[in-house]
C-alpha positions in Angstrom: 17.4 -6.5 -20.6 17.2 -3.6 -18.0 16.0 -1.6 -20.2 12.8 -3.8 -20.2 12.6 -3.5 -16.4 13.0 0.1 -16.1 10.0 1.0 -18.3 7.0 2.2 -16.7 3.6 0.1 -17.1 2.3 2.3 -19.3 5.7 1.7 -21.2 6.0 -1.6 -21.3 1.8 -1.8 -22.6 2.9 0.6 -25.5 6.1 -1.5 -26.5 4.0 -4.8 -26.2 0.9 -3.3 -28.6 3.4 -2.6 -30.8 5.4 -5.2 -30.8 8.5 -3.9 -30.1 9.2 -6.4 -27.7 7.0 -9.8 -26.3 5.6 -10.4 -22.9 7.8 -13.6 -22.7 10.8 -11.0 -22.9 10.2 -8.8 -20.7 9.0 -11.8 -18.2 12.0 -12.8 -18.3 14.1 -9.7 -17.5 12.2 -9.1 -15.1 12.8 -12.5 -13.8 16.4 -11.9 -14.1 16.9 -8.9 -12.1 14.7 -10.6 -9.3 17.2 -13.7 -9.5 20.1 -10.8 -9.1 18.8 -8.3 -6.4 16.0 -10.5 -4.1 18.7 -12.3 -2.2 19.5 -8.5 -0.8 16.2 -6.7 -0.8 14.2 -9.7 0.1 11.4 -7.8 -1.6 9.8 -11.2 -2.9 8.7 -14.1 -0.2 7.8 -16.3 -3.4 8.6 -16.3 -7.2 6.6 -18.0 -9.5 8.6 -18.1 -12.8 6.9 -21.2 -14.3 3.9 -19.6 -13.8 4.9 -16.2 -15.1 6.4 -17.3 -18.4 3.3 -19.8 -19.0 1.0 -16.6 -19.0 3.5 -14.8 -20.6 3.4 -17.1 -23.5 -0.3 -17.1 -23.5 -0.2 -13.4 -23.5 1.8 -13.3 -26.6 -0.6 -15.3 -28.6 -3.1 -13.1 -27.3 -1.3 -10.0 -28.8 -0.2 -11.7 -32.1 -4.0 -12.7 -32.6 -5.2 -9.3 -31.9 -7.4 -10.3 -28.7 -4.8 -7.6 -25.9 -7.2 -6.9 -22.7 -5.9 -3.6 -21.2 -3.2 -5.8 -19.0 -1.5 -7.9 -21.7 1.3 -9.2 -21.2 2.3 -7.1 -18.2 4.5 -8.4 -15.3 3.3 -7.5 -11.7 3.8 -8.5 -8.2 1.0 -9.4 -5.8 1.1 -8.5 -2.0 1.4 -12.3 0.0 -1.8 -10.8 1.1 -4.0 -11.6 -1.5 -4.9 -15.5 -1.8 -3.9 -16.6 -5.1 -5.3 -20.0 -6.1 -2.7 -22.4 -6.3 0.4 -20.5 -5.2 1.1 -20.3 -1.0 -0.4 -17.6 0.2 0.7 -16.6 4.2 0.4 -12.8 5.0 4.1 -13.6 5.9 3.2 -15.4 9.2 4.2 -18.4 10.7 0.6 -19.5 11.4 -0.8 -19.9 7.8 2.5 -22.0 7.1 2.2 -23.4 3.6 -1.3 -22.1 3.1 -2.2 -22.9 -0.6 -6.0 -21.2 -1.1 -8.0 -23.1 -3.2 -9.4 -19.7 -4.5 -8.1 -16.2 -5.8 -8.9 -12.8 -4.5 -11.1 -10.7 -6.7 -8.4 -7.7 -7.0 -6.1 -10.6 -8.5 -8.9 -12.5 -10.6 -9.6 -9.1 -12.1 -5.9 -8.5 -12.5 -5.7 -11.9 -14.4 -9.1 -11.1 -16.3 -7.3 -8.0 -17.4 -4.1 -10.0 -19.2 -1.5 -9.3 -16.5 1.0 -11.9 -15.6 2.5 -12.9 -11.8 5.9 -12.8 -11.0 5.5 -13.9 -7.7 4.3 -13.0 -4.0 5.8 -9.7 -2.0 7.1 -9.5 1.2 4.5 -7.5 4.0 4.6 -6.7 8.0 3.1 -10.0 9.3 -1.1 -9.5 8.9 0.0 -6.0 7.5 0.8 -4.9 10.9 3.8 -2.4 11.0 5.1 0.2 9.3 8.7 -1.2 8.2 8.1 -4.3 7.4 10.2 -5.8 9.8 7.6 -8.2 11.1 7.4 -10.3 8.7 8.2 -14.0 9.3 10.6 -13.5 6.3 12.9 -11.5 7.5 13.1 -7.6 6.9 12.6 -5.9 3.4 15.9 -3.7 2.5 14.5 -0.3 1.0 16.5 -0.3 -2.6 17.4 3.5 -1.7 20.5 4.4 0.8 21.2 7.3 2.5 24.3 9.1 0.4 27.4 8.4 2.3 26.0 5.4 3.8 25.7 1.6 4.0 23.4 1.6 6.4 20.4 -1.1 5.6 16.9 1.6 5.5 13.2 0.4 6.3 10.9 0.6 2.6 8.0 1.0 5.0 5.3 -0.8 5.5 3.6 -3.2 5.8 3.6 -3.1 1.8 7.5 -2.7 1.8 7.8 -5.3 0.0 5.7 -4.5 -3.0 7.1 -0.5 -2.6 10.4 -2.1 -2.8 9.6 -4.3 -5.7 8.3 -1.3 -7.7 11.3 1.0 -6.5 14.3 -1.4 -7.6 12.0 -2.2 -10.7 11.5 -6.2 -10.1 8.1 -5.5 -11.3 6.2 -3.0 -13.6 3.8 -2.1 -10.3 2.3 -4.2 -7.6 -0.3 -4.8 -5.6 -0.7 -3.3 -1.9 -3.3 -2.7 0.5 -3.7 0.3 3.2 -5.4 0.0 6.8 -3.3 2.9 8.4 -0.9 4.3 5.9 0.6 0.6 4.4 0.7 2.0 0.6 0.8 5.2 1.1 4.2 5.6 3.8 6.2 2.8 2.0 5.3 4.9 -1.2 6.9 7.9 0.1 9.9 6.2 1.4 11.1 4.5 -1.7 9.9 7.5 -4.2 6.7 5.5 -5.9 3.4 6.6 -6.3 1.0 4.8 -4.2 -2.9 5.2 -3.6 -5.6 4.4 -1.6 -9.1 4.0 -3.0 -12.5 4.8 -1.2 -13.2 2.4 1.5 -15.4 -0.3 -0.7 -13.5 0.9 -4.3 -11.7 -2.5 -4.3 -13.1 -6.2 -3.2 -11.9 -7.4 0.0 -12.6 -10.8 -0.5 -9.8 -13.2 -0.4 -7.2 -10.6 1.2 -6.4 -11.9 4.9 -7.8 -9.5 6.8 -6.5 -7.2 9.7 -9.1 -4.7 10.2 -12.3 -5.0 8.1 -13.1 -1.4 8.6 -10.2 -0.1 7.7 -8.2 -2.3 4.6 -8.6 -1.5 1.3 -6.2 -2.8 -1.5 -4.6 -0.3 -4.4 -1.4 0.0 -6.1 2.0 0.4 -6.1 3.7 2.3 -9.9 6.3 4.0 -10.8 4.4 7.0 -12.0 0.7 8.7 -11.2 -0.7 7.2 -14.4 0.8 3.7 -14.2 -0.9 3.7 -10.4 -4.4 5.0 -12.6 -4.5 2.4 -15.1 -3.9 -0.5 -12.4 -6.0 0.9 -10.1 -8.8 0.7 -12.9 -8.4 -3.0 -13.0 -8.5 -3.6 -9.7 -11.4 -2.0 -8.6 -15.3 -2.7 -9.4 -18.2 -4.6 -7.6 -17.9 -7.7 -5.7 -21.6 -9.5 -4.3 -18.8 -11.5 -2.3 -18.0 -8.6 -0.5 -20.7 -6.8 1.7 -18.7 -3.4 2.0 -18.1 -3.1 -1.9 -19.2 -0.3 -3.4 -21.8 -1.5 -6.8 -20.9 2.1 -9.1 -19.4 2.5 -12.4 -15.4 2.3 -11.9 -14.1 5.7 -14.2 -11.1 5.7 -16.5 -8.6 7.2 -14.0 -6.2 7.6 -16.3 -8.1 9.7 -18.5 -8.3 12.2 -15.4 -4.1 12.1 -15.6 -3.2 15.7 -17.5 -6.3 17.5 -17.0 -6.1 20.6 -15.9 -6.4 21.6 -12.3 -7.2 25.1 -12.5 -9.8 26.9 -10.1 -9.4 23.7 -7.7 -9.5 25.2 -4.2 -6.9 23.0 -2.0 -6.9 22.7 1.9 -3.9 22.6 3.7 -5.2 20.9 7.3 -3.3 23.3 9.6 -3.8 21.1 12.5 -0.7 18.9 10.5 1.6 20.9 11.2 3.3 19.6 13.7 5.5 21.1 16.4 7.8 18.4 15.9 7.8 18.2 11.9 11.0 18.2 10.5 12.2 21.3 8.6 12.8 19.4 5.3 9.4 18.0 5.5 7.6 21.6 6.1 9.8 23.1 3.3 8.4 20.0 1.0 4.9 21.0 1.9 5.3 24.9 1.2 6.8 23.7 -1.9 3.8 21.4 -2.6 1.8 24.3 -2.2 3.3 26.7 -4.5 3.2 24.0 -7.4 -0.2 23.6 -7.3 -0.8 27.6 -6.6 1.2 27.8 -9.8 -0.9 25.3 -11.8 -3.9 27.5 -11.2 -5.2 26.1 -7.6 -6.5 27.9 -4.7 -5.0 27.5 -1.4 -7.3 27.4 1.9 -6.1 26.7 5.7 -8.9 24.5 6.7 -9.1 22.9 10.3 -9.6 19.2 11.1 -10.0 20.2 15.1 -9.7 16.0 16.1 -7.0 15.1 14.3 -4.9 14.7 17.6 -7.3 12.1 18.3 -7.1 10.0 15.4 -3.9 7.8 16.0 -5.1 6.9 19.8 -8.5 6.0 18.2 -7.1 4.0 15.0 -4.4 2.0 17.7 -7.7 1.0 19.3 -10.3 0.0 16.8 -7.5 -1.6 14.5 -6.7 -4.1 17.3 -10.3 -4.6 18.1 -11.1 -6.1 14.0 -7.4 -7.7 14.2 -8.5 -9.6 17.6 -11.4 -10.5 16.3 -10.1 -11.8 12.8 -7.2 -13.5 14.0 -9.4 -15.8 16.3 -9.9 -18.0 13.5 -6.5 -18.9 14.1 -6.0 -21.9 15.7 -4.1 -24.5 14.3 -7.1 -26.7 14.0 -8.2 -26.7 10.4 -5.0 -25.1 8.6 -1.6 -23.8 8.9 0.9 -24.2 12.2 -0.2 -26.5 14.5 1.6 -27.3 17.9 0.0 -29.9 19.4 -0.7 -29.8 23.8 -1.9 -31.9 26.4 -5.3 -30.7 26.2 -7.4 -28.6 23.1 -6.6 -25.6 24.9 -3.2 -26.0 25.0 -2.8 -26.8 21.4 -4.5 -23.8 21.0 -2.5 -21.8 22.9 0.7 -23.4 21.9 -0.3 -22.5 18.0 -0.9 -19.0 18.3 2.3 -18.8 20.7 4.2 -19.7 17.8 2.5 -18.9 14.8 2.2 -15.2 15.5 5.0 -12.5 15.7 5.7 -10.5 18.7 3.7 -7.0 17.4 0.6 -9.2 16.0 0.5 -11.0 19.6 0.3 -7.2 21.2 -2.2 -6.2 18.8 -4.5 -9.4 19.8 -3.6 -8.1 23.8 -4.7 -4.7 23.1 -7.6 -5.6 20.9 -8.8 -8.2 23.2 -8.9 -5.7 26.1 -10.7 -2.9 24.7 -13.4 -5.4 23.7 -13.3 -6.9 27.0 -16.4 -6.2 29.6 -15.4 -3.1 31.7 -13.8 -1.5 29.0 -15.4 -1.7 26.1 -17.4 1.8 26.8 -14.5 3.7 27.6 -11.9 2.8 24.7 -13.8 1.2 21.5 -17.4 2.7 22.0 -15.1 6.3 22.5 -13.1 5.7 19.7 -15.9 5.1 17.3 -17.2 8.2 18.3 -14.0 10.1 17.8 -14.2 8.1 14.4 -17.1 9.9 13.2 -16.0 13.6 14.7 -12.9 12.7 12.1 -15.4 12.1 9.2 -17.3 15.0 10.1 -14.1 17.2 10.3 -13.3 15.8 6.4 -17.2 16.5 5.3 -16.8 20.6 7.1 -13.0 20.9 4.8 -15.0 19.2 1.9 -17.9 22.0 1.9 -14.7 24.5 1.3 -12.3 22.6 -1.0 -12.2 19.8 -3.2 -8.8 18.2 -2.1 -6.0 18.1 0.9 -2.7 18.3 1.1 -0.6 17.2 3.4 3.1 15.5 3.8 2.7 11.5 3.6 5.0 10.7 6.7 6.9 12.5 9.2 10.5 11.5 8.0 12.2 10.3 5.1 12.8 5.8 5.5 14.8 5.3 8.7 17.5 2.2 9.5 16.1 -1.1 9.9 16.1 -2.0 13.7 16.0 1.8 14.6 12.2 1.9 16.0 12.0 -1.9 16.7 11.7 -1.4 20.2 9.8 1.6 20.6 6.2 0.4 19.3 5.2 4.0 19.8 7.6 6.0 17.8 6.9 2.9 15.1 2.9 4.0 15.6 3.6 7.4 14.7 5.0 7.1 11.5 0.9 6.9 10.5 0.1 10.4 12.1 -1.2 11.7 8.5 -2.4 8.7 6.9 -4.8 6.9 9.5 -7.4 9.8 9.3 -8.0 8.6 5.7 -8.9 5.0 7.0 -11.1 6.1 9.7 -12.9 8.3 7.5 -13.1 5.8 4.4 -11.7 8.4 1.9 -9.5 8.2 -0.8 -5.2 9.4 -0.1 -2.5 9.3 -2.7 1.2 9.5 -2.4 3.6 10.8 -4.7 7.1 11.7 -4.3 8.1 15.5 -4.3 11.9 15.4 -3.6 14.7 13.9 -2.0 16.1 15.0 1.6 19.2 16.3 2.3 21.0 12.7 2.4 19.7 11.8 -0.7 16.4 10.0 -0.1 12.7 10.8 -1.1 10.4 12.3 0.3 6.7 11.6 -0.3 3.6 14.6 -0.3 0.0 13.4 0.4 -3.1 14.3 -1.3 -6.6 13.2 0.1 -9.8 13.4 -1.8 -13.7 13.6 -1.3 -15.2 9.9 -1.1 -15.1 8.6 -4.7 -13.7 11.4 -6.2 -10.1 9.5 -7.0 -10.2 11.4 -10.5 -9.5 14.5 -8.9 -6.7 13.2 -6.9 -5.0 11.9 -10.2 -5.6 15.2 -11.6 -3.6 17.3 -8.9 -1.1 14.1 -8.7 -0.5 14.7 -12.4 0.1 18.1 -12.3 2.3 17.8 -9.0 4.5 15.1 -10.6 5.2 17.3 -13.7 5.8 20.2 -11.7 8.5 18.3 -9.1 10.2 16.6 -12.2 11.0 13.3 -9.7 13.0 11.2 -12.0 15.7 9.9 -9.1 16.2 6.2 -8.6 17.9 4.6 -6.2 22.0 3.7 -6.7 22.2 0.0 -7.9 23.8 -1.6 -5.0 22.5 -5.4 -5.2 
């Protein structure tokens, strides 16, 4: 039965077209090793097996009657961000409670238009705020991956640990994920998945609970650069429910997987390189370069002169949107509700304990810079520093035709390690929140393992729209590193 879990999407597809094996089958193996390994990792907040096996079997009939969308039969797991009709839905926080939507997301309805089957909701940083998913009201996620000569429990990132996790320890074929600063791409690097996020408007927003409208976007989790096209591909296309999605043609990204990359010119941002960046991660980087110097590319030093503001100015617009989305909040019409003396108190007494520690200092910070006085000198100036960072990406874009860059400044680090230092947590994001701001496209793959065993991820960031090219260079960078390491079965 592991055997069925350890295939890739693309994989598992092949074996279902051709019967080797059914989707009840591998359902059900992948059921198994969730059963087995969830009470350590704590990847999964919810399992639906019933449901799973009933779609599954429906699946099946599909395949035996010759009728297979592009998804058949295929076991996933969905983010606990994503409202799923039905099935409890609480961006793993205390104030949504039982939450049970009486709708589905897009990205999912299209997933379920598409033949895939649910294996249950993933564990995320509470409202996708954090980045090691140690927020949640759940409990922690435990990265599948240990450092060698160690028990120590690691972080799998976040705030999509638990769907990096998921895909990592292979208690899914891929998942579902969604990126405001860095939330696919970081856990993607730390547990040695591929992980991409789309142009800002690529996938439908509606029915995610949102953090920061300006900022999330949703894409996947895989094992490989082609498994993350051909799910991607399903979960993208035009929503009318969603203002800020994008009404083009979605391309067969898979079909851009093995093409060549030769005569690409490649920027390499030399305001990332950090005084502080660890050897091992500049050595990755060097050797990121030669690989694609090797496949045919040319290799520019471009500048990105604001990049030292970006951080400073996400950590102040992302608490702005998250202030302003959570106010709906209140324990009136759903979810917690504490009752008080007076309607203010209940309200007060709700969001006291409904939200988690870093979502109530997000509100605080995102409530100040909005507040009279201030909302000249933080969010007006960190718009404006938003746009210098799009302009920076449209100079570089005039001179190459993708960036490369590492994906985060270490490899995963011990749960509880950054807890109390917000700001060392905040900089885990340093290369991946310039994407967000600017609305473009950033892929992760992993490139290699550190010097205690784990992997390391390297990032590649494309023109707006122009995800083909990404999963051109991705394809030619994960045949060149050979990354075939998986983490030590320990659970």
């Amino acid at each position: 039965m592991s055997a069925l879990t350890a295939l890739t999407l693309k994989g598992a597809l092949e074996g279902l077209a051709s019967k080797q094996f059914s989707s009840e089958e591998i359902t059900r193996a992948h059921i198994a090793a969730i059963e087995a390994a969830n009470p350590q990792l704590n990847a999964y907040v919810l399992t639906t097996p019933e449901k799973a096996l009933e779609g599954a079997r429906a699946a099946d009939a599909r395949i035996a009657a010759g009728e297979a969308r592009p998804l058949e039969g295929a076991p996933i797991g969905i983010k606990d961000l994503f409202c799923t009709e039905g099935v409890r839905s609480t961006a793993c926080s205390k104030i949504l409670g039982n939450f049970i939507p009486p709708y589905e997301s897009t990205v999912t309805a299209n997933l379920w238009r598409e033949g895939a089957v649910m294996l249950g909701k993933l564990n995320l940083d509470e409202f996708a705020m954090g980045s090691s998913n140690e927020s949640s009201a759940f409990g922690p996620v435990v990265n599948p991956w240990k450092s060698r000569g160690s028990n120590q429990p690691l972080t799998p990132g976040g705030s999509s640990g638990g769907s990096a996790a998921a895909v990592a320890a292979d208690l899914c074929l891929a998942a579902t994920a969604t990126d405001t600063g860095g939330s696919i791409r970081q856990p993607a690097a730390f547990t040695g998945t591929v992980g991409i996020k789309p142009t800002y408007g690529r996938c439908s927003r509606y029915g995610i609970v949102a953090f920061a409208s300006s900022l999330d976007q949703a894409g996947p989790i895989a094992k490989t650069v082609e498994d993350a096209a051909i799910l991607l591909r399903a979960m993208a296309g035009h929503d009318q429910k969603d203002s800020t999605s994008l009404n083009i043609e979605v391309p067969d990204f898979a079909s851009f997987v093995g093409k060549s990359v030769k005569g690409l010119r490649i920027g390499v941002p030399k305001e990332y390189r950090l005084d502080s960046m660890p050897a091992e991660i500049a050595a990755l980087w060097d050797q990121g370069i030669a690989w694609l110097k090797a496949a045919g590319c040319e290799i520019r030093e471009v500048s990105l002169p604001h990049t030292k503001y970006a951080l400073p100015a996400y950590y102040i617009i992302a608490p702005a949107e998250a202030s302003s989305n959570l106010a709906r909040y209140d324990g009136m019409r759903f979810g917690l509700r504490q009752e008080g003396g007076t309607l203010t108190e209940t309200y007060e007494n709700s969001r006291a304990a409904g939200f988690g520690a870093e979502v109530q200092r997000r509100i605080l910070i995102g409530t100040y810079v909005l507040s009279a006085g201030y909302y000249d000198a933080y969010y007006l100036k960190a718009l404006k520093v938003r746009r210098r960072i799009a302009d920076d990406f449209e100079a570089a874009f005039t001179e190459v035709d993708a960036l490369l860059t590492p994906t985060a400044p270490s490899a995963a680090f011990g749960l509880g390690e950054r807890v109390a230092d917000p700001i060392a947590m905040y900089l885990n994001d340093v290369f991946t929140v310039t994407t967000n701001l600017a609305g473009l496209p950033g892929l992760s793959l992993p490139a290699g393992l550190d010097s205690t065993g784990l992997p390391l991820g390297l990032q590649l960031i494309g023109r707006p729209l122009d995800e083909g090219t990404l999963f051109s260079l991705a394809g030619a960078m994960e045949d060149a590193a050979g990354f075939r390491s998986k983490p030590e079965k320990w659970w």
